[in-house]
Backbone as a ProteinNet text record, in pm:
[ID]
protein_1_A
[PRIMARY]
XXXXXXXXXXXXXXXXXXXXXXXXXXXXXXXXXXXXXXXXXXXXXXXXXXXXXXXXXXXXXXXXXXXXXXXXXXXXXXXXXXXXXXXX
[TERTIARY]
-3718.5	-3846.2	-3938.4	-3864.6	-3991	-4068.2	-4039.9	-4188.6	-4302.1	-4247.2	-4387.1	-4465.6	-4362.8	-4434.8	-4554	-4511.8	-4630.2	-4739.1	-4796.2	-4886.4	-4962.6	-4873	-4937.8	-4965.5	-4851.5	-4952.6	-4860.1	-4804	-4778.8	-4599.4	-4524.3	-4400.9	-4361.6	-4243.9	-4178.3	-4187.4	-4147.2	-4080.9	-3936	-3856.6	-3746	-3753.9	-3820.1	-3799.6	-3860.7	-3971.4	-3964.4	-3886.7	-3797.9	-3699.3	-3569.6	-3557.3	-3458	-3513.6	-3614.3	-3667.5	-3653.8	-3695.4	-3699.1	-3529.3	-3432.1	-3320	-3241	-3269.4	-3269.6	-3279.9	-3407.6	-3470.6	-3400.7	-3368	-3244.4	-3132.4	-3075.9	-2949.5	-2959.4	-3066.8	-3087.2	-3075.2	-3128.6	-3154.3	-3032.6	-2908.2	-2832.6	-2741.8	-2731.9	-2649.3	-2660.2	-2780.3	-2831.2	-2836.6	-2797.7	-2786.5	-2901.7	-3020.5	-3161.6	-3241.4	-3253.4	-3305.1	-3475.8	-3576.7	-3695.5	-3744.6	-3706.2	-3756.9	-3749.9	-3575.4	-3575.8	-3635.2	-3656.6	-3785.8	-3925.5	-3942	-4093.2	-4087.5	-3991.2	-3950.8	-3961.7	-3900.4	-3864.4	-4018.1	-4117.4	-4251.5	-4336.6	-4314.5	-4393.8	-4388.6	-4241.9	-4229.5	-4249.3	-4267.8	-4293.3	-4464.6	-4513.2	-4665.9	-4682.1	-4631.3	-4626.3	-4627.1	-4536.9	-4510.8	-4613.8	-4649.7	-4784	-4913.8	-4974.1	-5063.4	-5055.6	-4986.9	-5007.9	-5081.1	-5039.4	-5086.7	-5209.8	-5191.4	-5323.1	-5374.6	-5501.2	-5539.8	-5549.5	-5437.8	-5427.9	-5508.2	-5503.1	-5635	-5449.6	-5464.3	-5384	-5398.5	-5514.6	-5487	-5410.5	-5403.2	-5317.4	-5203.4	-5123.5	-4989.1	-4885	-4791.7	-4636.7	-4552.7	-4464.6	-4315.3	-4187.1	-4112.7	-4018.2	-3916.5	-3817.1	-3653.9	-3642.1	-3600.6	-3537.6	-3483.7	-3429.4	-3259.2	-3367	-3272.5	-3319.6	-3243.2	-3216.7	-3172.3	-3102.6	-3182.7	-3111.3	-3021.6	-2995.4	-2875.2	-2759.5	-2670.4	-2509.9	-2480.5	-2472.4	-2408.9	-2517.4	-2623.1	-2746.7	-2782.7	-2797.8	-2817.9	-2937.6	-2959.5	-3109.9	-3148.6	-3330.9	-3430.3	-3508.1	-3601.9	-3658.1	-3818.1	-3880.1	-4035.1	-4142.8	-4221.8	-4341.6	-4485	-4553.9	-4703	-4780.2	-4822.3	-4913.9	-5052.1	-5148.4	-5263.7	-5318.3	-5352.5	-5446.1	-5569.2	-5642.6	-5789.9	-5814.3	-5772.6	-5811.7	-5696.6	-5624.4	-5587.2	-5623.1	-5587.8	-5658.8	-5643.3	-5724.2	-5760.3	-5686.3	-5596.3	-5492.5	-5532.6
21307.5	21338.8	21414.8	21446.1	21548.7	21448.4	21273.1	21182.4	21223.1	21234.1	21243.9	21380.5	21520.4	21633.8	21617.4	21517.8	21546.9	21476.2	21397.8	21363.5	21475.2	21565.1	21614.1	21771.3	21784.5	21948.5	22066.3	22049.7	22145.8	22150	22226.8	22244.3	22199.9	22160.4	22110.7	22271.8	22239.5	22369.9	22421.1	22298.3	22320.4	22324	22362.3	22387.9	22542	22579.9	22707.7	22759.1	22744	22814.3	22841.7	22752.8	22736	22866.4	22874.9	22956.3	23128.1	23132.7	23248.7	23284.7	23197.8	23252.3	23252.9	23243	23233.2	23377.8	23441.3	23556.7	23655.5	23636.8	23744.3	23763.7	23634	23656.6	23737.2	23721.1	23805.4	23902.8	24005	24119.7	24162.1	24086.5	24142.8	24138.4	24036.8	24057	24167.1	24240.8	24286.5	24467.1	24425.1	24535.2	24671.1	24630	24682.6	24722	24824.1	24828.9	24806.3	24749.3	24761.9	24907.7	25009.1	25162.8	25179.5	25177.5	25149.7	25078.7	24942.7	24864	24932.9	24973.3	25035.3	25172.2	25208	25332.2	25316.3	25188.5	25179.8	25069.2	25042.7	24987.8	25123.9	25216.6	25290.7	25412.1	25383.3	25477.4	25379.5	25223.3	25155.5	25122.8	25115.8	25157.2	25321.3	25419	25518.8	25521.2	25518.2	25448.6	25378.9	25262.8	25152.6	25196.1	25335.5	25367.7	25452.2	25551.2	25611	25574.8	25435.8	25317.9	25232.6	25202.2	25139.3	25129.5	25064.6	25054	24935.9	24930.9	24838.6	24801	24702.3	24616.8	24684.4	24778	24819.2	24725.9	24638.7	24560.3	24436.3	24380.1	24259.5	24272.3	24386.4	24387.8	24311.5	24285.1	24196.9	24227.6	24324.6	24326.4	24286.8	24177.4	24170.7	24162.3	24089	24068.8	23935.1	23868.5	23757.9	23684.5	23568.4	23509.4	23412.9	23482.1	23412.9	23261.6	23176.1	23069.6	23019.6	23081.5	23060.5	23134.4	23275.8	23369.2	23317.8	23332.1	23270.9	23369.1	23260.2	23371.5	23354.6	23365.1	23366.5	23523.7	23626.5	23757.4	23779.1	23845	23917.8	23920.4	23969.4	23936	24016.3	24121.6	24215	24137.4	24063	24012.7	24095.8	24137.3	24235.2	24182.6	24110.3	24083.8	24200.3	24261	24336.4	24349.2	24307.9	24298.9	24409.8	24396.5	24511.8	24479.3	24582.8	24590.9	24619.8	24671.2	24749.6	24865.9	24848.4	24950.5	25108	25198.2	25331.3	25389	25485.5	25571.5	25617	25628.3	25725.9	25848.4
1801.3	1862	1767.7	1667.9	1523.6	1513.5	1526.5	1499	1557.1	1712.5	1771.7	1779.5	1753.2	1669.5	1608.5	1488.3	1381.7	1460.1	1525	1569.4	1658.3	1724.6	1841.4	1777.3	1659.5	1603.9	1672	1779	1847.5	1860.6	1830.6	1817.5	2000.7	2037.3	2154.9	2221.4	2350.5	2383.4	2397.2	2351.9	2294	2157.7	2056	1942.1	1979.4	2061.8	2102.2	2124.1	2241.1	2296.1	2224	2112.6	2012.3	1924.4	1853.4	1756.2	1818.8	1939.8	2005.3	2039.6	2075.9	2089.5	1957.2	1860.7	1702.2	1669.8	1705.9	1673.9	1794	1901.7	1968.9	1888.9	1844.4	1796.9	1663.6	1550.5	1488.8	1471.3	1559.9	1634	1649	1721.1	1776.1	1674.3	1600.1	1475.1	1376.9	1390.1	1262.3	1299	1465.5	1535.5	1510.1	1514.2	1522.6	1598.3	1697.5	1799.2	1756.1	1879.7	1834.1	1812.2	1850.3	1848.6	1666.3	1582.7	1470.7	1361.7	1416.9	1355.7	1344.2	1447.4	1390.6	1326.5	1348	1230.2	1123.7	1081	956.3	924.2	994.1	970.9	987.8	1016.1	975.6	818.6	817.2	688	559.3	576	478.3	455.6	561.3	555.9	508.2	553	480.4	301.8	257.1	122	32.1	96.3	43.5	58.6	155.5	179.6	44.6	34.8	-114.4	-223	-268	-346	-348.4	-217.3	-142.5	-31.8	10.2	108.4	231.7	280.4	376.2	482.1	543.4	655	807.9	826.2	971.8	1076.3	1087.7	1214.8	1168.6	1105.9	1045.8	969.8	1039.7	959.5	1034.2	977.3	1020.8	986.2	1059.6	995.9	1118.9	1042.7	1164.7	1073.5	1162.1	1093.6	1128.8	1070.8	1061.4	982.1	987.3	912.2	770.6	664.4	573.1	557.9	512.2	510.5	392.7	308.4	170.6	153.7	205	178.2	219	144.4	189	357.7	434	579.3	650.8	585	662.3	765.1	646.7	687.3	695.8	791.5	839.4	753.2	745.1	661.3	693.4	619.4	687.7	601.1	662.1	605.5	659	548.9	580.4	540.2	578.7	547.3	580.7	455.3	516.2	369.4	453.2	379	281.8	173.5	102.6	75.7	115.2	118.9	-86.3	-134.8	-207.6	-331.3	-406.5	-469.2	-507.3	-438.6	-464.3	-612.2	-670.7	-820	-745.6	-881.1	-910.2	-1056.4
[MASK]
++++++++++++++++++++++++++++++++++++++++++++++++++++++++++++++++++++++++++++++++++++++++

């Protein structure tokens, strides 16, 4: 059924529901509470603010399974935009 995917643009809702129980199991593997996650997203924005100047409304940090790693261990991915490098 991925044929008729590409025509329509829009992922199934079983490839949803697949992706989202993907990203529980993550979680639970990696044994991360969300309270910890943003702990550890705020002391890494901490850190990068020193350096530079970030766009705060368009940041991303989650966890999830890298694919290429042997085992397929959590993944901690962070998009987070810079406005600008600060004088040092």
């Amino acid at each position: 059924m991925d044929f008729l995917r590409f025509f329509s643009g829009k992922p199934s809702s079983k490839e949803v529901a697949k992706d989202r129980l993907k990203l529980i199991l993550i979680h639970d593997r990696a044994s991360i509470s969300p309270e910890l996650l943003d702990m550890m997203k705020s002391d890494i924005l901490a850190v990068i603010s020193k350096y530079v100047e970030i766009d705060n409304g368009t940041i991303d940090v989650r966890l999830t399974k890298e694919e290429e790693i042997e085992g397929g261990s959590p993944a901690l991915i962070a998009s987070i935009p810079i406005r600008k490098m600060k004088e040092r």
